[in-house]
C-alpha positions as CSV (number, residue, x, y, z in Angstrom):
1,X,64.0,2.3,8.3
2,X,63.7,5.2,5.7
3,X,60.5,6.9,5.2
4,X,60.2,7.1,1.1
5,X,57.9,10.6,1.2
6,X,60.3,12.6,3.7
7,X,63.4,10.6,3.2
8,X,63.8,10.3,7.4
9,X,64.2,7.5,9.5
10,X,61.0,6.0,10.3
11,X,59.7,2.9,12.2
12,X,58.3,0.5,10.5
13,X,54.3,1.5,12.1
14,X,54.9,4.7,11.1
15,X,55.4,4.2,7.7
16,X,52.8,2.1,7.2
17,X,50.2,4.7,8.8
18,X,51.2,7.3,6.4
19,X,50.7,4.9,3.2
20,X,46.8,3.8,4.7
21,X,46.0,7.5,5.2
22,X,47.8,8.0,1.8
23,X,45.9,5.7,0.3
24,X,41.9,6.7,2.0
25,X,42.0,10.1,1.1
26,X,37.9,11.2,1.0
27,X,36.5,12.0,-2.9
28,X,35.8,15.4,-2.4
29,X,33.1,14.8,-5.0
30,X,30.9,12.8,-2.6
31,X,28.5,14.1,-0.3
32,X,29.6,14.4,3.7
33,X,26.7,14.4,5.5
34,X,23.1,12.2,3.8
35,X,21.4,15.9,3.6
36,X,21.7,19.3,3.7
37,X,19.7,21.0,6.7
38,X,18.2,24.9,6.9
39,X,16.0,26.6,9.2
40,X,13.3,29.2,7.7
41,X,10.7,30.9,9.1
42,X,7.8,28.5,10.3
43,X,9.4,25.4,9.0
44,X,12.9,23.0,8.7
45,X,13.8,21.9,5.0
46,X,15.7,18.7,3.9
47,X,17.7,18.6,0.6
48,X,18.8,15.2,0.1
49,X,22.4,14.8,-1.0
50,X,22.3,11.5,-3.4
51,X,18.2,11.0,-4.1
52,X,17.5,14.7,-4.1
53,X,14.0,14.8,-2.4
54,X,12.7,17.0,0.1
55,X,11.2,17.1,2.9
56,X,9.7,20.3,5.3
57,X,8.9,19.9,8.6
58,X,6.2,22.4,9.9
59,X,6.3,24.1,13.2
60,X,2.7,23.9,13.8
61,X,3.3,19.9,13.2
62,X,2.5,19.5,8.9
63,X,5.1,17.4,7.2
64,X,5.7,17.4,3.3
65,X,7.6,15.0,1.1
66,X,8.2,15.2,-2.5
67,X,10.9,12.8,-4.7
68,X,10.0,14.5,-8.1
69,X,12.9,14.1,-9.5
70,X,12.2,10.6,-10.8
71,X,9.0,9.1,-9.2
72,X,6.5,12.8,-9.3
73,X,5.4,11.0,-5.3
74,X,4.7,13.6,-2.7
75,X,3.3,12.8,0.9
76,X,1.6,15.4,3.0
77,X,0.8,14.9,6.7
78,X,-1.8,17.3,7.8
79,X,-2.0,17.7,11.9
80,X,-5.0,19.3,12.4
81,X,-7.1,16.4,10.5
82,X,-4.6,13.5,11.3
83,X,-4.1,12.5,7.7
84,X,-1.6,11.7,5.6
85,X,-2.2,12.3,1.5
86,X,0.4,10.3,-1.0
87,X,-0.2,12.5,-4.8
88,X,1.0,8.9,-6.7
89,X,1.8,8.5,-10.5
90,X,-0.9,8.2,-13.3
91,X,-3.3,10.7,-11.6
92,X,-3.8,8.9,-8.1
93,X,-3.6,9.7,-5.0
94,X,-3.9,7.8,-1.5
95,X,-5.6,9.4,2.0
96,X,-5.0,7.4,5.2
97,X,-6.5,8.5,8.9
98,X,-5.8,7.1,11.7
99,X,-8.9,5.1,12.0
100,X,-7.1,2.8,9.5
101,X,-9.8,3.8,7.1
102,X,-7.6,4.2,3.5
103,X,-9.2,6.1,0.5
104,X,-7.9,5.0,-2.9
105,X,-9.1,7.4,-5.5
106,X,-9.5,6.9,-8.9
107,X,-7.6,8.0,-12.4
108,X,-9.3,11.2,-13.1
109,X,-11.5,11.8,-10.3
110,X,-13.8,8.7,-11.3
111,X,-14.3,6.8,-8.5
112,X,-12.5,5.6,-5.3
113,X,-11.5,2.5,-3.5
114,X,-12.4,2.7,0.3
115,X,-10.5,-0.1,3.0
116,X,-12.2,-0.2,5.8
117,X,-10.7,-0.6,9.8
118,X,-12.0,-4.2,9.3
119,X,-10.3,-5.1,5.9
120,X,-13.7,-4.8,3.9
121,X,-13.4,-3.0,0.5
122,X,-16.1,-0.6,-1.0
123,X,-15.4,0.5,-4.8
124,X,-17.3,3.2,-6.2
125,X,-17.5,4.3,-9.8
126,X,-18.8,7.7,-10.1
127,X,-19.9,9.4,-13.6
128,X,-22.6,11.6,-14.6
129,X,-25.2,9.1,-15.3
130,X,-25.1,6.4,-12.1
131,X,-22.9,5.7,-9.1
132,X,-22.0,1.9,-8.9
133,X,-20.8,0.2,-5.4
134,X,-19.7,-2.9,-5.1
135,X,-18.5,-4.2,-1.4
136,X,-16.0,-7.2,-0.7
137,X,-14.3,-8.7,2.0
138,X,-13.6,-12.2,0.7
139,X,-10.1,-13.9,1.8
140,X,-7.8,-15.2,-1.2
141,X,-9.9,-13.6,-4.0
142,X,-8.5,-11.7,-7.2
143,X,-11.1,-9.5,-8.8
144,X,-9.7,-8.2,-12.3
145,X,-10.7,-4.2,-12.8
146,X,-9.3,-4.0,-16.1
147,X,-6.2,-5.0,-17.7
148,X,-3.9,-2.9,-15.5
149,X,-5.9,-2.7,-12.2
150,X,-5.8,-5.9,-9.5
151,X,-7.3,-6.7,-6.2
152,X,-6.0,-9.6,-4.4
153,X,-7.3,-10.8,-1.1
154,X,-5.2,-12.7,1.2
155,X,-5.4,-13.8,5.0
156,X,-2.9,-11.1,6.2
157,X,-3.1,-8.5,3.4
158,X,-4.9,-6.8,0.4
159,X,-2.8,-6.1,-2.3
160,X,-3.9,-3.6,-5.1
161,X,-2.0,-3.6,-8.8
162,X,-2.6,-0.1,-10.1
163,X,-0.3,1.9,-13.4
164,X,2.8,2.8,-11.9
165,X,2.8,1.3,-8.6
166,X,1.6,-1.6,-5.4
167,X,-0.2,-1.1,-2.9
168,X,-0.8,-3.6,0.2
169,X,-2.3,-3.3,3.3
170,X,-1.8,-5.6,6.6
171,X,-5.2,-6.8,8.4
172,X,-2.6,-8.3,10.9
173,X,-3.7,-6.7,14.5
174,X,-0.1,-6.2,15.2
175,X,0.3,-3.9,12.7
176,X,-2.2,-1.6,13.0
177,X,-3.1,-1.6,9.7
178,X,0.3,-0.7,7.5
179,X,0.2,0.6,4.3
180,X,3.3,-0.5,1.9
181,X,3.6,1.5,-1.6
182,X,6.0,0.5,-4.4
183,X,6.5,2.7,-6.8
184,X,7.6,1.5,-10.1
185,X,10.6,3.1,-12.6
186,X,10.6,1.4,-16.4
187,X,13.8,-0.3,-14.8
188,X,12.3,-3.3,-12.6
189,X,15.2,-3.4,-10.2
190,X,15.1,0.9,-9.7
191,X,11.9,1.4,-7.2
192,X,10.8,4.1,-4.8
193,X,9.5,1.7,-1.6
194,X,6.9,3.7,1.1
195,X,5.9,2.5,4.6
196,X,3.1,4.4,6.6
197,X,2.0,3.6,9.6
198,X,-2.2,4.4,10.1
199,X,-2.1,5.0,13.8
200,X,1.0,7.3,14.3
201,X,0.6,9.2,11.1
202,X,4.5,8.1,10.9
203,X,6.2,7.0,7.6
204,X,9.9,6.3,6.0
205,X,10.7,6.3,2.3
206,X,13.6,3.7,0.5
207,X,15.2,4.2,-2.8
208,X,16.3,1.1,-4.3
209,X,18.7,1.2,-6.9
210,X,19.6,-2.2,-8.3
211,X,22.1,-3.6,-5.2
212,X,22.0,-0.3,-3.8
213,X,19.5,1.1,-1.2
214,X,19.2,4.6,0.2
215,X,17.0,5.5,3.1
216,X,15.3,8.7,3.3
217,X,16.6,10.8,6.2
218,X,13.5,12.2,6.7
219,X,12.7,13.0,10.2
220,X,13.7,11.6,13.5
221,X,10.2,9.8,13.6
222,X,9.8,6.7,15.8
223,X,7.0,3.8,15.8
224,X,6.8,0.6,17.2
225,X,4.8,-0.6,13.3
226,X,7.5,0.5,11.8
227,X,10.4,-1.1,13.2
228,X,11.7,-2.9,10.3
């Protein structure tokens, strides 16, 4: 047969080949590779292609995160204490050790929720005048903060309801305490989803957009918590 295009003879494979390759030419408007990757002095940077966030990784072992672009979230892995620090909207920020001890602190520097290895909570509310504690570790429990703030207990999990984002935490053995962040948009089905894992100071970021879900490239970071 006759190739239309170059008007020779052709078998009929052949022709078809060229129409499919014809056909899947690559939109030179989108991205090749997930990120783009550079070397500098003392530490590797990450630009990602679609979400835009960034993420350094230290030579003397510090890794930083930040997806400002939408969310204002950064995490910061500090070797030489073994913690990782999560800045979160509304003035909060999150500290987890690898004693599976998590620090919570407060809107505005006024107080701080502390989970202990054990699943028990401590709340403090600091001000000028008195310091109030109040301790809990009761299963299947929702204590009401204020209108915007929620603590539920369940068997496997605590889950906290703060402005702008969800917090839980596993008490399953297994898994070694796990911290799971959702962090809210004004759209309900456009969330920024965080998985950190105590133990190995390890943690992977998802963008979900509607139907769509993009995973952060952040670091070729392995853990047996975080497997899913």
């Amino acid at each position: 047969m006759s190739c239309p295009l170059c008007r020779i003879n052709a078998s009929e494979a052949d022709v078809i080949k060229l129409f499919i390759q014809e056909s899947t030419e690559i939109d030179p408007k989108l991205p090749e590779e997930p990120y783009l990757e550079s070397k500098h002095e003392g530490y590797l940077l990450r630009k990602m292609n679609i979400c835009k966030c960034e993420f350094y990784q230290y030579d003397i072992g510090n890794l930083w995160y930040k997806c400002l672009k939408e969310y204002n979230v950064q995490i910061k892995y500090e070797e030489k204490k073994r913690e990782t620090t999560v800045t979160l909207p509304n003035g909060y920020s999150l500290t987890i050790s690898t004693s599976l001890k998590t620090e919570l602190l407060h809107k505005k520097g006024n107080g701080k929720t502390t989970i202990n290895p054990d699943g028990t909570i401590l709340t403090e509310t600091i001000s000028p005048i008195r310091r109030k504690r109040k301790s809990s570790n009761i299963p299947e429990k929702v204590e009401k903060q204020s209108n915007t703030e929620l603590v539920r207990h369940y068997r496997d999990y605590i889950k906290f309801t703060r402005p702008g984002f969800t917090l839980s935490r596993s008490l399953k053995a297994v898994e070694a305490g796990q911290i799971t962040l959702r962090v809210e948009t004004a759209d309900p089905k456009n969330y920024l989803k965080i998985i950190i894992c105590p133990k190995h100071q390890i943690f992977k970021v998802e963008h979900f957009m509607g139907k769509k879900t993009i995973k952060c490239p952040i670091a070729e970071m392995k853990c047996q918590h975080l497997k899913k």
